[in-house]
C-alpha positions as CSV (number, residue, x, y, z in Angstrom):
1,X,0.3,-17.4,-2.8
2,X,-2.4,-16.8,-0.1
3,X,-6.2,-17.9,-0.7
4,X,-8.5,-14.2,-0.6
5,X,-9.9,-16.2,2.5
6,X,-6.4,-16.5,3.9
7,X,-5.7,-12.7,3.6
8,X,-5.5,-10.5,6.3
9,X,-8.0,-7.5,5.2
10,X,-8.8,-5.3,8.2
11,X,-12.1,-3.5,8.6
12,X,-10.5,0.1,9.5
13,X,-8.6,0.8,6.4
14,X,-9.3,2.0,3.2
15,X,-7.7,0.1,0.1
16,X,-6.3,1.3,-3.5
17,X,-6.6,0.0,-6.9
18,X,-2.8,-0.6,-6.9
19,X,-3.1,-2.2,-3.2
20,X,-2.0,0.6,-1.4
21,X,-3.9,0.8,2.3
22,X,-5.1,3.9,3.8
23,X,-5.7,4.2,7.7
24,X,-7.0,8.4,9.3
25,X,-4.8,8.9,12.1
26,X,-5.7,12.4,14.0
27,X,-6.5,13.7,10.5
28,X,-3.6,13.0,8.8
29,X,-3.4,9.1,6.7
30,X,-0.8,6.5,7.2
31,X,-0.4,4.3,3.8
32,X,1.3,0.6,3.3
33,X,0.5,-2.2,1.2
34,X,-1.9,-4.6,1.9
35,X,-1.1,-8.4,2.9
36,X,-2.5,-9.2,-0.7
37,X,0.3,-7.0,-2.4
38,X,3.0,-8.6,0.0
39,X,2.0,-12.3,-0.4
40,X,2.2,-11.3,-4.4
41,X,5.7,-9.4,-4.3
42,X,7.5,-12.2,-2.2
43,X,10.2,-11.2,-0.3
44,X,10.8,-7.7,-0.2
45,X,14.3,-6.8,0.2
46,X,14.4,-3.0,-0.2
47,X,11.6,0.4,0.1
48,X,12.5,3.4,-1.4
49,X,10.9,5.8,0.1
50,X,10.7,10.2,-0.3
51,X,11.8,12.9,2.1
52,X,9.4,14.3,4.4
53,X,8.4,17.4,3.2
54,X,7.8,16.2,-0.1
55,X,4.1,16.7,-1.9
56,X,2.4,14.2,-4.2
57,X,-1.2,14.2,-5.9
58,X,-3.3,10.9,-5.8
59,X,-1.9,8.0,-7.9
60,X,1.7,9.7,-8.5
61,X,4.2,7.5,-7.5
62,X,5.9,8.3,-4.4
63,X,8.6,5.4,-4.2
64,X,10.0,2.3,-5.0
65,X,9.4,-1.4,-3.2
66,X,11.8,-4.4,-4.6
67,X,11.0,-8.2,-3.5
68,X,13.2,-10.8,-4.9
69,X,10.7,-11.5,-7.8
70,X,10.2,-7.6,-9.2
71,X,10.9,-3.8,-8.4
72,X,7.4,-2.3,-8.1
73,X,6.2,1.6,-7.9
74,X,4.2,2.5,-4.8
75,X,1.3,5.3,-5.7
76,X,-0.1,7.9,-4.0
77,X,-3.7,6.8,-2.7
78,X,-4.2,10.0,-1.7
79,X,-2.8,13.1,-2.4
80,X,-0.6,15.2,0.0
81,X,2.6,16.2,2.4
82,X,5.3,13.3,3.4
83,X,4.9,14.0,6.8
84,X,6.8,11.0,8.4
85,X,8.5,8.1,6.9
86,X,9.1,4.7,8.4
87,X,12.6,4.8,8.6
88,X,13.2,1.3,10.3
89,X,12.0,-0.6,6.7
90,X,15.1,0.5,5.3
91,X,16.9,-1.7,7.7
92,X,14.4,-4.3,8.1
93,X,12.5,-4.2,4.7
94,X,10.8,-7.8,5.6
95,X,8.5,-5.8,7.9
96,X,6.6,-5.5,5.0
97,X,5.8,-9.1,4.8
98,X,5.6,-10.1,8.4
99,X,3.6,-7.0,9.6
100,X,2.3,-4.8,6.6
101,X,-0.4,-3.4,8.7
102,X,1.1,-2.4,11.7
103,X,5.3,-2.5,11.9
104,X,5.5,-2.5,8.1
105,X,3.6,1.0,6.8
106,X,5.3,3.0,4.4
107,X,4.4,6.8,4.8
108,X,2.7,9.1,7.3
109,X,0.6,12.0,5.2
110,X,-1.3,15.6,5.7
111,X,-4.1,14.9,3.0
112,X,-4.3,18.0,0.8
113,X,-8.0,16.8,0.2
114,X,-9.9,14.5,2.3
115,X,-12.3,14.0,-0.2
116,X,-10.3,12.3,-2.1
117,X,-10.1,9.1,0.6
118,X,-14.2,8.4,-0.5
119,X,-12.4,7.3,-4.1
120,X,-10.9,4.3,-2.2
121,X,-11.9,1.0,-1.8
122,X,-13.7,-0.4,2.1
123,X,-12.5,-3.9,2.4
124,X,-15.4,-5.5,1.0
125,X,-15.0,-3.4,-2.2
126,X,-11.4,-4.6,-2.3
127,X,-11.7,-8.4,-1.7
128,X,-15.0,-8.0,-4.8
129,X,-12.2,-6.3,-6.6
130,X,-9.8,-9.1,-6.0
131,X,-12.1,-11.9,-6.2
132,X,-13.1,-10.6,-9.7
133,X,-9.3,-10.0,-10.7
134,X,-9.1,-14.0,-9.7
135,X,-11.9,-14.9,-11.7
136,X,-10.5,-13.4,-14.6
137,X,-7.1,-14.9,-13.9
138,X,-5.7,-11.7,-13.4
139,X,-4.1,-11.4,-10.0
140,X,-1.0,-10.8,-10.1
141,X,-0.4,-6.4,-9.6
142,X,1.8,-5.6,-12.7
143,X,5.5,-5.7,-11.7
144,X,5.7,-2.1,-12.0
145,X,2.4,-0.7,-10.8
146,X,1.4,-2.4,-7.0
């Protein structure tokens, strides 16, 4: 597992409690997960992911990711419309790992409430929020919850 030094944590995106990251694209949000949530899974082998079309509020789960150490739920930062999906993960699911931030995002959304994106986390909120998860030895996301 990767030092909170060795993570990559970019300064455009906007973080989750469940890892989730959040980057405004011509007012809509594309979500992933962030390198910390990748280095914790391990190998991911499979992304369920919904339909486009579909509508979820913040923090519902919207699909599935499965590494070869747990099956994990992916959240909603946000709520809204699926409005594209990255359809290449389901063939190359590893994206995730080797490119969570770029080649490996999840979902394209509409935001049914912007206002909702000031809840999340900037990424020096997130790495206090992980550096104070390490310091209580609690790291790890829970298995089914990332």
């Amino acid at each position: 597992m990767k030092e909170i030094e060795e993570l990559i944590i970019p300064e455009d995106l906007l973080f989750a409690e469940d890892h989730e990251w959040t980057r405004r694209e011509n007012g809509n949000v594309r979500v992933g997960i962030s390198d910390y949530a990748q280095d914790q899974l391990g190998d991911v082998v499979y992304v369920e992911l919904p339909e486009t079309g579909q509508r979820f509020s913040k923090n519902e789960p919207f699909g599935s990711i499965e590494s070869v150490k747990a099956v994990s739920e992916l959240y909603m930062p946000v709520g809204g419309e699926i409005l594209e999906i990255n359809a290449a993960i389901n063939d190359f699911p590893e994206m995730v790992n080797n490119s969570p931030y770029d080649q490996g995002w999840l979902i394209l959304i509409k935001p049914s409430d912007d206002s909702e994106l000031k809840s999340l986390m900037d990424r020096n909120a997130y790495i206090d929020m992980l550096t104070a998860r390490r310091s209580q030895c609690d790291i790890s996301p829970t298995p089914e919850k990332i």
